[in-house]
C-alpha positions as CSV (number, residue, x, y, z in Angstrom):
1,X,-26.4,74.3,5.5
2,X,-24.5,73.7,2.3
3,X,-24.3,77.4,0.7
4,X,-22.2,76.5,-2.2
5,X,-23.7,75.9,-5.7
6,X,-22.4,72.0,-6.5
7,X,-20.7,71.4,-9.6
8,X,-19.9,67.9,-9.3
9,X,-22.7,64.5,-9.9
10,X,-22.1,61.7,-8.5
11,X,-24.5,58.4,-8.5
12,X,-25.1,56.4,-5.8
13,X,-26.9,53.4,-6.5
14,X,-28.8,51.5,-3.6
15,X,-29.1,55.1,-1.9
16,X,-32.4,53.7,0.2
17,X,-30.0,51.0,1.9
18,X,-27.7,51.8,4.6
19,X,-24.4,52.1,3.3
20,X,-26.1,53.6,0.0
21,X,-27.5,56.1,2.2
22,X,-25.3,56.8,4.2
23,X,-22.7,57.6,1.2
24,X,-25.2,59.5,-0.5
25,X,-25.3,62.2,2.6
26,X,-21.7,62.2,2.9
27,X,-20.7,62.8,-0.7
28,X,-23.6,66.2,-0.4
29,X,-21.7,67.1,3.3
30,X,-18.4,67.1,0.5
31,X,-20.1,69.2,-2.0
32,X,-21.5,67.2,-4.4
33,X,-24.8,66.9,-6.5
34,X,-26.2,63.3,-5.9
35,X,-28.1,60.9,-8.1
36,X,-30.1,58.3,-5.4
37,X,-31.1,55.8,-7.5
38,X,-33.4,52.9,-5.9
39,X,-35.5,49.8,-6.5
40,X,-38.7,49.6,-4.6
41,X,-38.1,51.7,-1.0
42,X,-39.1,55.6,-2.5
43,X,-40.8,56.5,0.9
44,X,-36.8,56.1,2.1
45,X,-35.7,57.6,-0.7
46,X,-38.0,60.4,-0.5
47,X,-36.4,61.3,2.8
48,X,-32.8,61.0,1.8
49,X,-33.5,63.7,-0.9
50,X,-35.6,66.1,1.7
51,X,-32.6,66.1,4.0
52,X,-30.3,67.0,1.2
53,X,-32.2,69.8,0.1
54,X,-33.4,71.0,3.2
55,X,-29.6,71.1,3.8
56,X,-29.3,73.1,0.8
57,X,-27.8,70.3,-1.6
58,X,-28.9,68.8,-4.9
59,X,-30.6,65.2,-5.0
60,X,-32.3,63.5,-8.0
61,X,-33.7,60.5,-6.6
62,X,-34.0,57.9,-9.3
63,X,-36.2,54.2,-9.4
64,X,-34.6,51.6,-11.3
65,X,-34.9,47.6,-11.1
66,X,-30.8,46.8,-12.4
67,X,-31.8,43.5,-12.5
68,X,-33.2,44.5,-15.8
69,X,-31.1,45.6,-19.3
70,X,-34.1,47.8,-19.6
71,X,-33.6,49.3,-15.6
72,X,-30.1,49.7,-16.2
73,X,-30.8,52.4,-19.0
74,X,-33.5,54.3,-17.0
75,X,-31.1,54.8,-14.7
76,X,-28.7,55.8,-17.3
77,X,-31.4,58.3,-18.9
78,X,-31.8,59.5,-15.8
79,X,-28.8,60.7,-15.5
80,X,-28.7,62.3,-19.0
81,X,-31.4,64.4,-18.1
82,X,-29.8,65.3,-15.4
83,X,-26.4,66.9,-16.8
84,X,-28.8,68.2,-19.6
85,X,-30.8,70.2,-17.0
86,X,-28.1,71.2,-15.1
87,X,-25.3,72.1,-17.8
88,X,-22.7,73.4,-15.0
89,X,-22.8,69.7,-13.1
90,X,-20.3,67.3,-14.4
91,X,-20.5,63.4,-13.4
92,X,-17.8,62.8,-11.6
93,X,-18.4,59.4,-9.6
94,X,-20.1,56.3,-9.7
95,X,-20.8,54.0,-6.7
96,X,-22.0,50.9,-7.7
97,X,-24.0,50.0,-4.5
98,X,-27.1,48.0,-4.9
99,X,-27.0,44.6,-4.5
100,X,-29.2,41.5,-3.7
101,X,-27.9,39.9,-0.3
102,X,-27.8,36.6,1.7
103,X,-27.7,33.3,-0.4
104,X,-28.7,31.3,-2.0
105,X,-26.7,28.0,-1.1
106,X,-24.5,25.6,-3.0
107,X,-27.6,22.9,-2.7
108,X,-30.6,24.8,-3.2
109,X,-29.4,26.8,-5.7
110,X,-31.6,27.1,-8.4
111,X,-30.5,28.5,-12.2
112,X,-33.2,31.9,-12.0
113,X,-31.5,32.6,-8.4
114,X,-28.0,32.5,-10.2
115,X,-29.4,34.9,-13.2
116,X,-31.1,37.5,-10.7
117,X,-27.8,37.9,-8.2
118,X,-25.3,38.0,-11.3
119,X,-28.0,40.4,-13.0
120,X,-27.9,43.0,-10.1
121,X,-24.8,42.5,-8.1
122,X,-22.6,41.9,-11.2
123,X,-24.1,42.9,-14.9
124,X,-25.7,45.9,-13.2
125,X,-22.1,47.5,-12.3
126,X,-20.7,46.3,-15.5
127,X,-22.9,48.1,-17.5
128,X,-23.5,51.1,-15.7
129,X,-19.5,51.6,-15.0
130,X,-19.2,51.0,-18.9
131,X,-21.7,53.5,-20.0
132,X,-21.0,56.3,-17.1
133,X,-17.7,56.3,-17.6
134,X,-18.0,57.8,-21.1
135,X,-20.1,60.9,-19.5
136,X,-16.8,61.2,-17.0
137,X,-13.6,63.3,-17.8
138,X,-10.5,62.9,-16.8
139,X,-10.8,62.7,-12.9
140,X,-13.6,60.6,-12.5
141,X,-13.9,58.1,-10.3
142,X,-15.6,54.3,-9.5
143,X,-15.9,52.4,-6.6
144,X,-17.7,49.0,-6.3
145,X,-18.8,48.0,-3.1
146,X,-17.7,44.2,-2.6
147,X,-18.0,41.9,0.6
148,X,-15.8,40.4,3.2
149,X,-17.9,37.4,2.1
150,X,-16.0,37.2,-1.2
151,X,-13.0,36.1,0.4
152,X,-13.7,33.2,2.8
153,X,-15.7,29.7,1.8
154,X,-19.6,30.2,2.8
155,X,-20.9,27.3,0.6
156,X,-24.3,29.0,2.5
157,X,-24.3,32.0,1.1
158,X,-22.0,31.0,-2.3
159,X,-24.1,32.7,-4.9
160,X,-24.0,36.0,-3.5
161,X,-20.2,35.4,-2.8
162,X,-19.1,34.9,-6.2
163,X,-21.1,37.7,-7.7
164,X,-19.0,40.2,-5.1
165,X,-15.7,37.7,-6.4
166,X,-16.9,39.0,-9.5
167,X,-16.8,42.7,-8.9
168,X,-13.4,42.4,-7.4
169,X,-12.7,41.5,-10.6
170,X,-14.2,43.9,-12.5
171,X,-12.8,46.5,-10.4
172,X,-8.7,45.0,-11.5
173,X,-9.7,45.3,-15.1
174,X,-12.1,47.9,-15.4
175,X,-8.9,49.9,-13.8
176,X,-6.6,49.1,-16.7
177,X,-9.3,50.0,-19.3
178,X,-10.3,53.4,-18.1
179,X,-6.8,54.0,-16.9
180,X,-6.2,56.1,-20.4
181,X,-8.8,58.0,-19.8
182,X,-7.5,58.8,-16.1
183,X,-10.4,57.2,-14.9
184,X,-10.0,55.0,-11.7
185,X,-11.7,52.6,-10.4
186,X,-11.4,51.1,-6.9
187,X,-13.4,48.9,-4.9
188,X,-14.7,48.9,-0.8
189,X,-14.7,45.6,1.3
190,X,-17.3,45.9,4.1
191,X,-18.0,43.4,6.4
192,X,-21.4,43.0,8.3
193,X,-22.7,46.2,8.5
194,X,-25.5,48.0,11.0
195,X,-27.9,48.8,8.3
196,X,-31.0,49.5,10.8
197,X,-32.1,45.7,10.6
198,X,-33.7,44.4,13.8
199,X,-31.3,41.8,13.7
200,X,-28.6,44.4,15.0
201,X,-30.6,44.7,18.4
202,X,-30.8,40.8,18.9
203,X,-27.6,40.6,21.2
204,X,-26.9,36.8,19.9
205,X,-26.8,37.7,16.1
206,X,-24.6,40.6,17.1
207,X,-22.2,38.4,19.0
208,X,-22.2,36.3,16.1
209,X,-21.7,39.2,13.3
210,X,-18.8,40.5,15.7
211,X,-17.4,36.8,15.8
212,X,-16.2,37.4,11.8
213,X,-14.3,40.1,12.7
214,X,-10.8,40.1,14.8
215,X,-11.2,44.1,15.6
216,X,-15.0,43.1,17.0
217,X,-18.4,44.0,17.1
218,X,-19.7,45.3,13.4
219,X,-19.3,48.9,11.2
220,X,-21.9,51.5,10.8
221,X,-22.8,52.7,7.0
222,X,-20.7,56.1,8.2
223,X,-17.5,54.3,8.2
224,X,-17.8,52.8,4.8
225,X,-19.0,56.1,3.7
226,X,-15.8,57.0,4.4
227,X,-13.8,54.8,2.7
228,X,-15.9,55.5,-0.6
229,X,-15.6,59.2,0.0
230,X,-11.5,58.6,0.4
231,X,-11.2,56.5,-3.3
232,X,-13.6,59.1,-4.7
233,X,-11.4,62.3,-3.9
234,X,-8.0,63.5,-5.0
235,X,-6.3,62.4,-1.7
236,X,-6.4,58.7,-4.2
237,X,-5.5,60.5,-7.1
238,X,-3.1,57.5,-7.5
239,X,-5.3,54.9,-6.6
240,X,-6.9,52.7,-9.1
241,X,-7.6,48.9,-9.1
242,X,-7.9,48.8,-5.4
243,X,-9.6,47.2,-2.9
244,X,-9.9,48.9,0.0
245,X,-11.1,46.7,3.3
246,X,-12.9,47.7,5.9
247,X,-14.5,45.1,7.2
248,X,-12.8,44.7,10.3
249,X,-10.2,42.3,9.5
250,X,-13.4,39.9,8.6
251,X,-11.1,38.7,5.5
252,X,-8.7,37.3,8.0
253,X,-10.6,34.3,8.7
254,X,-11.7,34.5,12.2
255,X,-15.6,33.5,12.0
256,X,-17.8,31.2,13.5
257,X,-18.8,28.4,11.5
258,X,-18.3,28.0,7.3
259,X,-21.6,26.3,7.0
260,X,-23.6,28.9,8.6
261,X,-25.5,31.3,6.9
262,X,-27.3,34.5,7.6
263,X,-30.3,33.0,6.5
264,X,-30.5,31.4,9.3
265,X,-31.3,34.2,11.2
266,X,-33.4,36.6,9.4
């Protein structure tokens, strides 16, 4: 059980997911308070914040649709209240997390689809990165979780891939800007990733998922933790503008078939 009194925040957004999750338990197991922000799964996110504090930590969970201007600034407020409450917590790390997943496709693309990834997966970490960072001092620290899919042609899953392209890009700038401030910002490139899905147990998909990567078979939200939990802490002190992949060597273009997508088989 955690016995020390946390004096560090850090929001995790998508914390119902698996690598949300996942990262939310590990940054409590390294002492610090957690925001848990989610969308629609709160029986998840209900548990996530039991085992935190039956573990002795410190979880807010928080619902928020970032699809939405107006959900991005819950989320904010949230967080407000939070350092208000709890004057001897300072935010010191964002994850931006949540994302919508899988498609749409270069031909069936339609103009709302566009709007709602870029919304979450892109505007959402924009904006939250923008406005958290002002509540950070010097120290702080942002990581945006890309994909592998960002960095191969999957005209079947092209939407999705150019709002992760995006946060890539985000991440080289937003580095620059908050530099000043000695504020980094870095970003993790997972590749498919055991999130509990019943697609996991189907042994074909599996040997599909493995077949992007040249190290094999597919990560567990623990491992990615881990590479958040690294560009969070001092051991990257000198880190910023980063990406940091971990997907497996998925980026290296061994896969299956360009056409395919995973919509195929969920």
């Amino acid at each position: 059980m955690t016995s020390t009194i946390a004096t560090r925040l850090a929001v995790v957004t998508g914390s119902s997911g698996g690598i949300g999750q996942a990262t939310a338990l590990r940054l409590h197991r390294a002492g610090y308070a957690v925001v848990a922000h989610y969308s629609s799964n709160g029986a998840r996110a209900q548990a996530l914040k039991a085992v935190i504090e039956d573990d002795g930590g410190h979880c807010l969970i928080a619902q928020a649709d970032l699809s939405s201007s107006d959900g991005i600034r819950t989320l904010i407020d949230n967080v407000d209240r939070e350092l208000d409450l709890h004057p001897h917590l300072e935010l010191q790390a964002l994850v931006n997390n949540a994302a919508r997943l899988i498609g749409p496709s270069f031909g069936t693309a339609t103009i709302d689809q566009f709007d709602d990834y870029f919304a979450l997966n892109t505007r959402a970490p924009f904006f939250l990165a923008q406005a958290l960072s002002e509540r950070m001092r010097p120290g702080g620290s942002i990581v945006n979780i890309s994909s592998a899919g960002a960095h191969f042609s999957s005209p079947g899953d092209i939407v999705y891939a150019m709002s992760k392209a995006a946060v890539e890009s985000l991440t080289a700038n937003g580095a620059e800007a908050l530099a000043e401030r000695q504020i980094r910002m870095n970003t993790v490139v997972p590749g498919f990733t055991d999130n509990g899905h019943e697609a996991f147990q189907n042994p074909d998909l599996l040997a599909y998922f493995s077949g992007f990567s040249v190290l094999g078979g597919v990560s567990m939200p623990e491992t990615v933790a881990e590479a958040i939990l690294f560009l969070l802490s001092d051991s990257a002190s000198r880190t910023t503008g980063s990406i940091l992949d971990v997907s497996g060597g998925s980026t290296l273009g061994a896969r299956p078939s360009s056409s395919v997508s995973l919509k195929n088989f969920v």
